[in-house]
MOPAC internal coordinates of N, CA, C and O (Angstrom, degrees):
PM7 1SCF
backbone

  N    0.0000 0     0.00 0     0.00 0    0    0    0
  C    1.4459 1     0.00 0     0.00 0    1    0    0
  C    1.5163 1   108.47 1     0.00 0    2    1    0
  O    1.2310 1   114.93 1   -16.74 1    3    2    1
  N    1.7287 1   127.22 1   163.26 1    3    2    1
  C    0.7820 1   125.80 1  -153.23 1    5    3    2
  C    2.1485 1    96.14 1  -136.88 1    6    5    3
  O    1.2310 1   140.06 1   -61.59 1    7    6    5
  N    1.2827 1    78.69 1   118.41 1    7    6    5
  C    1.8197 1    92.92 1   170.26 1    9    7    6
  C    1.4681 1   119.40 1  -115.34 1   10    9    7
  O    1.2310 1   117.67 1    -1.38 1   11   10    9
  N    1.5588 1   122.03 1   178.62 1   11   10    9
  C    1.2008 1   117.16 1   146.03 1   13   11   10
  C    1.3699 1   114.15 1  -122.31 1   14   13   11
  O    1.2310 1   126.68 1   -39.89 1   15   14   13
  N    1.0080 1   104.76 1   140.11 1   15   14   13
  C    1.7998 1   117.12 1   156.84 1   17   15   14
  C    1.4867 1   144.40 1   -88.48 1   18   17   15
  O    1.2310 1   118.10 1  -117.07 1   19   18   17
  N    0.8799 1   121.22 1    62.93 1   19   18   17
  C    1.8106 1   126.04 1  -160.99 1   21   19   18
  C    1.5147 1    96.71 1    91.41 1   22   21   19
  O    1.2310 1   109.35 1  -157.80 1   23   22   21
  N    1.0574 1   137.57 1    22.20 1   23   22   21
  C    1.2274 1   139.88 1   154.39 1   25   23   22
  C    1.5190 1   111.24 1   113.42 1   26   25   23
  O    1.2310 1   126.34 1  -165.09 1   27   26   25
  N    1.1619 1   105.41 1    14.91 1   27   26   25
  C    1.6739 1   106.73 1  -174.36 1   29   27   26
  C    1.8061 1   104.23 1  -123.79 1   30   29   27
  O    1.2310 1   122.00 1   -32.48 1   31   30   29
  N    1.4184 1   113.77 1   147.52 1   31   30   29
  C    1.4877 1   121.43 1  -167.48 1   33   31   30
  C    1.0688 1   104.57 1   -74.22 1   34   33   31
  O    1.2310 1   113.22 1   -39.53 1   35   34   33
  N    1.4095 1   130.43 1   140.47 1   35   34   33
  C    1.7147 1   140.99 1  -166.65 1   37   35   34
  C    1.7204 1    84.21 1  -147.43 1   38   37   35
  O    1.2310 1   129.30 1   -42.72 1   39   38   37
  N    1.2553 1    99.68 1   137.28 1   39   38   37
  C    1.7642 1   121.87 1   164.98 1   41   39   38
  C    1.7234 1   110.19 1  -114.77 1   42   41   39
  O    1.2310 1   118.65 1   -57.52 1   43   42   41
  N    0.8805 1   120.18 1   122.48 1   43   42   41
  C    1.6265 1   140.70 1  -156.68 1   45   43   42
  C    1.5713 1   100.91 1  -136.03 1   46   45   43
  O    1.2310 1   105.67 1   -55.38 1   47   46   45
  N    1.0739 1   144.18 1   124.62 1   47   46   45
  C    1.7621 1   145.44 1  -159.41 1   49   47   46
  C    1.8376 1    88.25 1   -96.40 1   50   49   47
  O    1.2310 1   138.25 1   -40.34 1   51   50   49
  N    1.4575 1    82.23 1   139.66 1   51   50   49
  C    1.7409 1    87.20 1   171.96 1   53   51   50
  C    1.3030 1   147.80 1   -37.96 1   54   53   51
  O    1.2310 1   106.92 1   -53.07 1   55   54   53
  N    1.3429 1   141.95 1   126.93 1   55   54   53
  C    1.2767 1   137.17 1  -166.07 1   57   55   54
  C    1.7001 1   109.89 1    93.19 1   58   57   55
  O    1.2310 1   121.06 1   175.18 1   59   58   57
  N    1.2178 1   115.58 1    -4.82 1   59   58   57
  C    2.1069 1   123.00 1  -178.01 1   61   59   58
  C    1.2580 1    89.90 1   -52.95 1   62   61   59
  O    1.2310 1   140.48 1   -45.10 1   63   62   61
  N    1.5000 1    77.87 1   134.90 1   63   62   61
  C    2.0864 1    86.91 1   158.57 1   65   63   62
  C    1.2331 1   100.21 1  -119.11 1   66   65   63
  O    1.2310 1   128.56 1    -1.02 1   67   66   65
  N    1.6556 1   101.11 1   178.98 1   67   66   65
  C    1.3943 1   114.07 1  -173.48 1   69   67   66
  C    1.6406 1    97.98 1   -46.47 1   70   69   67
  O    1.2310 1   118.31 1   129.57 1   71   70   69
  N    1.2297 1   120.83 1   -50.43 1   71   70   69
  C    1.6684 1   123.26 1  -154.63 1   73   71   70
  C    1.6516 1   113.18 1   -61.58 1   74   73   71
  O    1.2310 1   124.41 1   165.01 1   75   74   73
  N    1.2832 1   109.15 1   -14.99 1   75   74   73
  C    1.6068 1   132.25 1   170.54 1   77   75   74
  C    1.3222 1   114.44 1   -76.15 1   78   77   75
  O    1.2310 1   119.36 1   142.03 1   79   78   77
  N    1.3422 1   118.83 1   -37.97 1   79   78   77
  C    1.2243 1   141.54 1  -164.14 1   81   79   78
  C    1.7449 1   106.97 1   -85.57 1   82   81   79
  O    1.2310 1   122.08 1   157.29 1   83   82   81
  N    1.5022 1   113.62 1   -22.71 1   83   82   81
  C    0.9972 1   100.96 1  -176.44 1   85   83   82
  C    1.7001 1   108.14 1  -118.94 1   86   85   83
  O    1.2310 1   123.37 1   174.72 1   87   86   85
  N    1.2904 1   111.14 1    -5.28 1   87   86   85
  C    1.4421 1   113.07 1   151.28 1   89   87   86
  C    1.3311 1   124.71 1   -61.00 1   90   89   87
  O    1.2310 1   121.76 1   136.90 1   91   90   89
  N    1.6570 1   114.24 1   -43.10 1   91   90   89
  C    1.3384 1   107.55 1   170.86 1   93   91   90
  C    1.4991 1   129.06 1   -52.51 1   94   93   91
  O    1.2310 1   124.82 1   136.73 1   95   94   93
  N    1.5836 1   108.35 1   -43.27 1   95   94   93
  C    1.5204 1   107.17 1   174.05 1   97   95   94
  C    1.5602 1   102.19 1   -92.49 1   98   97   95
  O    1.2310 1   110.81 1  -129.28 1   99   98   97
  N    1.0432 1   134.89 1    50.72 1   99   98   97
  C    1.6999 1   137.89 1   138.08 1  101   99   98
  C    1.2350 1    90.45 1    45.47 1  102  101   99
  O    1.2310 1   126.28 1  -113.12 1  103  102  101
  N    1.5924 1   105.54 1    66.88 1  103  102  101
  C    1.6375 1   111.92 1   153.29 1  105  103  102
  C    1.2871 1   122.61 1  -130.74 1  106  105  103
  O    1.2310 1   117.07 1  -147.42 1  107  106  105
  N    1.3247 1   123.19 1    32.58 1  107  106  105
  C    1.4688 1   129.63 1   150.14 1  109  107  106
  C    1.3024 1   110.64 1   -57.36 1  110  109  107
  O    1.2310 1   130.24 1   -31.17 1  111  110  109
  N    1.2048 1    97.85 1   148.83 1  111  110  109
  C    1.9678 1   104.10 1  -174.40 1  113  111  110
  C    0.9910 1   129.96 1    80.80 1  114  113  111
  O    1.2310 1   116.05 1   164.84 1  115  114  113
  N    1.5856 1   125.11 1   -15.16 1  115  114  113
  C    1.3619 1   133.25 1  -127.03 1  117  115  114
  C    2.0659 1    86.43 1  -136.24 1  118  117  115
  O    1.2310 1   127.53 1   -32.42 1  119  118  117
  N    1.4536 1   103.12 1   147.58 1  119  118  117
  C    1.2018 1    90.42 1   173.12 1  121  119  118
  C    1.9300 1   110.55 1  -121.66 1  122  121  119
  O    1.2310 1   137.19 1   -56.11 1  123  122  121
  N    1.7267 1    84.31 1   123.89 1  123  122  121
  C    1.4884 1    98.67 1   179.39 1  125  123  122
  C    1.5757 1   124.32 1  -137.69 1  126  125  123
  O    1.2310 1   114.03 1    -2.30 1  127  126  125
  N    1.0517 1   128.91 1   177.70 1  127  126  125
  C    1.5822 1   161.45 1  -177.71 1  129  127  126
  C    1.5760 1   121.09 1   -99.56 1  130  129  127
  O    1.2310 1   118.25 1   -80.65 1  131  130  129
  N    1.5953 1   120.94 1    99.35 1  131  130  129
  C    1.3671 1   111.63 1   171.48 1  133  131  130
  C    1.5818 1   115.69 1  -114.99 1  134  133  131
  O    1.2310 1   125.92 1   -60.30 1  135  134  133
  N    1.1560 1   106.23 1   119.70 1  135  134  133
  C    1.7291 1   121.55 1   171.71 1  137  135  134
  C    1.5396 1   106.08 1   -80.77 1  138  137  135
  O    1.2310 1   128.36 1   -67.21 1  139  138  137
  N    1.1479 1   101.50 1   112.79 1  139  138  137
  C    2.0098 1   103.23 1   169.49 1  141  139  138
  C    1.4520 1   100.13 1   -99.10 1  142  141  139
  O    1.2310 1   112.37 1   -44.12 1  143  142  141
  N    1.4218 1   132.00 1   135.88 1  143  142  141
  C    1.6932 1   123.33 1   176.50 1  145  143  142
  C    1.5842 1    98.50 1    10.65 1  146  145  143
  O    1.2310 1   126.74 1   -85.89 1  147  146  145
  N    1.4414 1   104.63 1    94.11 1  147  146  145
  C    1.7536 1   118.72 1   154.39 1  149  147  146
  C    1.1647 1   114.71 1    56.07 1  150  149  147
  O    1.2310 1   115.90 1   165.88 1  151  150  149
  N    1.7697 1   125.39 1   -14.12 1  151  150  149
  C    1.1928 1   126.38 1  -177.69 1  153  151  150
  C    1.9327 1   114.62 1  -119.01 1  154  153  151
  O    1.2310 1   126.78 1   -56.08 1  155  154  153
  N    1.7290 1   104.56 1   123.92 1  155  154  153
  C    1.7243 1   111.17 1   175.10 1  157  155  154
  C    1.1999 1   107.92 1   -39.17 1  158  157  155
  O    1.2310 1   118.22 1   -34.97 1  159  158  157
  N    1.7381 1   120.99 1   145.03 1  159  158  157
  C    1.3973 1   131.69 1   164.16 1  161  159  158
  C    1.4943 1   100.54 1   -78.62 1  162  161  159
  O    1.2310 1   105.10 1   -61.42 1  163  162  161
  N    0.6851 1   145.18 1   118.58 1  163  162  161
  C    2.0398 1   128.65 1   172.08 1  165  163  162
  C    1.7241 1    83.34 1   -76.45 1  166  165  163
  O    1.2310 1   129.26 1   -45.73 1  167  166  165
  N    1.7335 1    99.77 1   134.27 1  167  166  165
  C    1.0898 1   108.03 1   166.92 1  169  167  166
  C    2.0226 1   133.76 1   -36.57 1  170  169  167
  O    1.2310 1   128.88 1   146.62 1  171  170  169
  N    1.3664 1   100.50 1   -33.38 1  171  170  169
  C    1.5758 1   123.52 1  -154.79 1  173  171  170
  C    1.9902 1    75.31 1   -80.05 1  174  173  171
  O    1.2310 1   113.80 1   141.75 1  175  174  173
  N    1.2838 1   129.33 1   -38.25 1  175  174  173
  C    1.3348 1   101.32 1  -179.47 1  177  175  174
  C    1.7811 1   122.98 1  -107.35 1  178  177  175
  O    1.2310 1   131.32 1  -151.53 1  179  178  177
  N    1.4193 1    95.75 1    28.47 1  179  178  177
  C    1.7465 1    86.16 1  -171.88 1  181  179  178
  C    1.3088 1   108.76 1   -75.09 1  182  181  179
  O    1.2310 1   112.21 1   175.08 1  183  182  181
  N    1.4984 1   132.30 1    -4.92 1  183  182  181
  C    1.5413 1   137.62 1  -176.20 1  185  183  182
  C    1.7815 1    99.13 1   -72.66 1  186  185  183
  O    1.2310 1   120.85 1   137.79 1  187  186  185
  N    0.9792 1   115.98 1   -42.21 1  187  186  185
  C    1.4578 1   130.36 1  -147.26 1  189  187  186
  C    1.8598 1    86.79 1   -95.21 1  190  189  187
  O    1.2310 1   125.83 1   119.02 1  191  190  189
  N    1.2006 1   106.40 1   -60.98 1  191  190  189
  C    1.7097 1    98.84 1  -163.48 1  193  191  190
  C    1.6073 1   119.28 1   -65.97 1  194  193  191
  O    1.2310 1   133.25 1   -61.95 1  195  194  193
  N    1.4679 1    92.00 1   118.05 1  195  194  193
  C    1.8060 1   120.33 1   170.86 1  197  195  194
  C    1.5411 1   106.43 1   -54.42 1  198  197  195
  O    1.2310 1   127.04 1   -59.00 1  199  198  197
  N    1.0923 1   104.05 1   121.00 1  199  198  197
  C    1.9620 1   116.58 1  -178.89 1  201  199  198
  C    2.2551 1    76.70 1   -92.86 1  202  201  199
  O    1.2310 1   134.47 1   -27.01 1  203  202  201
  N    1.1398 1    89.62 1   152.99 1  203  202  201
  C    1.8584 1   128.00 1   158.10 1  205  203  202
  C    1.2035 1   128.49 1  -136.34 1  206  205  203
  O    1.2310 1   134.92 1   -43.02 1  207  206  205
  N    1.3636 1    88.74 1   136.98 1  207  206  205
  C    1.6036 1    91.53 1   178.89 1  209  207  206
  C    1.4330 1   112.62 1   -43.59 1  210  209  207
  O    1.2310 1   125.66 1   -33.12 1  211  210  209
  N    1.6994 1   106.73 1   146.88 1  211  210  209
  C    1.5846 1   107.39 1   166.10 1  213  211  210
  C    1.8698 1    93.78 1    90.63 1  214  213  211
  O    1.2310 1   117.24 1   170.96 1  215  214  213
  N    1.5601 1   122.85 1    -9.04 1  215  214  213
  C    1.5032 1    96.87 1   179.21 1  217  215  214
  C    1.4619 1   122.76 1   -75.65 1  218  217  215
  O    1.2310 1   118.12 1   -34.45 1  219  218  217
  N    1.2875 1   121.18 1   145.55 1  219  218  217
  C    1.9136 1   109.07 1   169.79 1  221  219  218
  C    1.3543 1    98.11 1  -104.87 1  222  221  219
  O    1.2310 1   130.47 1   -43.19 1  223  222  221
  N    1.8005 1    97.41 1   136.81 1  223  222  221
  C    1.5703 1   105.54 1   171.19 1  225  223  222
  C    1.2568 1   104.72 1  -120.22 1  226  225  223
  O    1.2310 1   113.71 1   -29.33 1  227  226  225
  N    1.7169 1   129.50 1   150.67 1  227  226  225
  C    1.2706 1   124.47 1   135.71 1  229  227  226
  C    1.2549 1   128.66 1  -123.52 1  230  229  227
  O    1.2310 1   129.61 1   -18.65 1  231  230  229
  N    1.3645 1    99.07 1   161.35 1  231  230  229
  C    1.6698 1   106.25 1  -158.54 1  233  231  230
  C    1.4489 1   116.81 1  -126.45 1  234  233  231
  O    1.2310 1   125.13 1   -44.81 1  235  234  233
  N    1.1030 1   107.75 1   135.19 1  235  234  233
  C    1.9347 1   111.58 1  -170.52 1  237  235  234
  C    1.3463 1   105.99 1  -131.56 1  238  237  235
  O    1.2310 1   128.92 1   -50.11 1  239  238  237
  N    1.2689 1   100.42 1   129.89 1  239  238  237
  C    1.4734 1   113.67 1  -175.33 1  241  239  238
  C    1.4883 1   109.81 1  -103.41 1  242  241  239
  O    1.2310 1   108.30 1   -68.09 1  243  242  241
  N    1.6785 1   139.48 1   111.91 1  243  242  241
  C    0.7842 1   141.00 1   149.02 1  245  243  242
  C    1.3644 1   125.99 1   -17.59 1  246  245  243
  O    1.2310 1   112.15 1   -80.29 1  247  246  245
  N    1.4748 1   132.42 1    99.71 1  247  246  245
  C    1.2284 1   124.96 1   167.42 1  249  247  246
  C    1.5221 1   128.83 1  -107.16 1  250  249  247
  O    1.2310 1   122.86 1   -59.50 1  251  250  249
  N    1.1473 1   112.12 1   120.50 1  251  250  249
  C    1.5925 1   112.69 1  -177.92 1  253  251  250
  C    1.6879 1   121.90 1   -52.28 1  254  253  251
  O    1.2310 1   120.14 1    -3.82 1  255  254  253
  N    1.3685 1   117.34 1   176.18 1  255  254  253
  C    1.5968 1    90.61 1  -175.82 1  257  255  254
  C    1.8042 1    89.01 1   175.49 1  258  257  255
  O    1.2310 1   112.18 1    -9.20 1  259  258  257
  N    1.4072 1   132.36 1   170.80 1  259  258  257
  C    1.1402 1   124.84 1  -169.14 1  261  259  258
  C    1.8731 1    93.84 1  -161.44 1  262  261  259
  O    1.2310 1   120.10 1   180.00 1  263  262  261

Protein backbone atom coordinates (compact mmCIF):
# COMPACT_ATOMS: atom_id res chain seq x y z
CA UNK A 1 0.00 0.00 0.00
CA UNK A 2 0.90 3.40 -0.68
CA UNK A 3 1.26 6.47 1.91
CA UNK A 4 2.97 9.64 2.35
CA UNK A 5 5.30 10.70 4.89
CA UNK A 6 6.17 14.41 5.22
CA UNK A 7 4.99 14.50 1.85
CA UNK A 8 6.97 11.92 0.13
CA UNK A 9 5.54 8.26 -1.12
CA UNK A 10 6.43 5.34 1.33
CA UNK A 11 5.15 1.65 0.40
CA UNK A 12 4.43 -0.27 3.70
CA UNK A 13 2.90 -4.13 2.82
CA UNK A 14 -0.63 -4.57 3.92
CA UNK A 15 -2.03 -4.66 7.35
CA UNK A 16 1.37 -2.04 8.77
CA UNK A 17 0.65 -0.32 11.67
CA UNK A 18 1.80 2.74 12.91
CA UNK A 19 4.46 0.59 15.07
CA UNK A 20 5.95 -0.75 11.61
CA UNK A 21 5.96 2.52 10.36
CA UNK A 22 8.15 3.78 12.80
CA UNK A 23 10.73 1.06 12.79
CA UNK A 24 11.18 1.62 9.27
CA UNK A 25 12.31 5.24 9.70
CA UNK A 26 14.71 4.20 12.73
CA UNK A 27 12.88 5.96 15.37
CA UNK A 28 13.11 3.83 18.33
CA UNK A 29 14.83 5.64 21.05
CA UNK A 30 14.36 8.73 19.52
CA UNK A 31 11.87 11.28 20.67
CA UNK A 32 9.08 12.11 18.18
CA UNK A 33 5.54 13.26 16.91
CA UNK A 34 3.12 11.26 14.57
CA UNK A 35 0.27 13.05 12.62
CA UNK A 36 -2.10 10.40 10.91
CA UNK A 37 -4.57 12.64 8.43
CA UNK A 38 -4.34 15.92 10.73
CA UNK A 39 -4.79 13.87 13.76
CA UNK A 40 -1.68 12.93 16.85
CA UNK A 41 -0.94 9.15 17.28
CA UNK A 42 -0.59 9.30 21.28
CA UNK A 43 2.33 7.21 21.63
CA UNK A 44 0.42 4.47 24.08
CA UNK A 45 -1.47 3.54 20.68
CA UNK A 46 1.00 3.45 17.78
CA UNK A 47 1.33 -0.56 18.29
CA UNK A 48 -2.36 -1.02 17.75
CA UNK A 49 -3.09 1.67 14.92
CA UNK A 50 -3.81 0.16 11.30
CA UNK A 51 -2.08 2.58 8.61
CA UNK A 52 -4.40 2.46 4.99
CA UNK A 53 -3.68 2.94 1.98
CA UNK A 54 -3.89 6.64 0.88
CA UNK A 55 -2.90 7.82 4.70
CA UNK A 56 -0.60 11.14 5.00
CA UNK A 57 1.65 11.22 7.96
CA UNK A 58 4.03 13.74 9.37
CA UNK A 59 6.69 13.27 11.52
CA UNK A 60 8.84 15.52 13.85
CA UNK A 61 11.67 14.61 15.50
CA UNK A 62 12.51 16.30 18.68
CA UNK A 63 15.84 17.88 18.60
CA UNK A 64 17.87 18.86 21.54
CA UNK A 65 19.84 22.08 21.38
CA UNK A 66 21.49 24.55 24.02
Amino acid sequence: MNIKVNGHQTALPLGATVDQLVTQLALEGKRYAIERNGKIVPKSAVGGTPIEDGDQFEVVIAVGGG
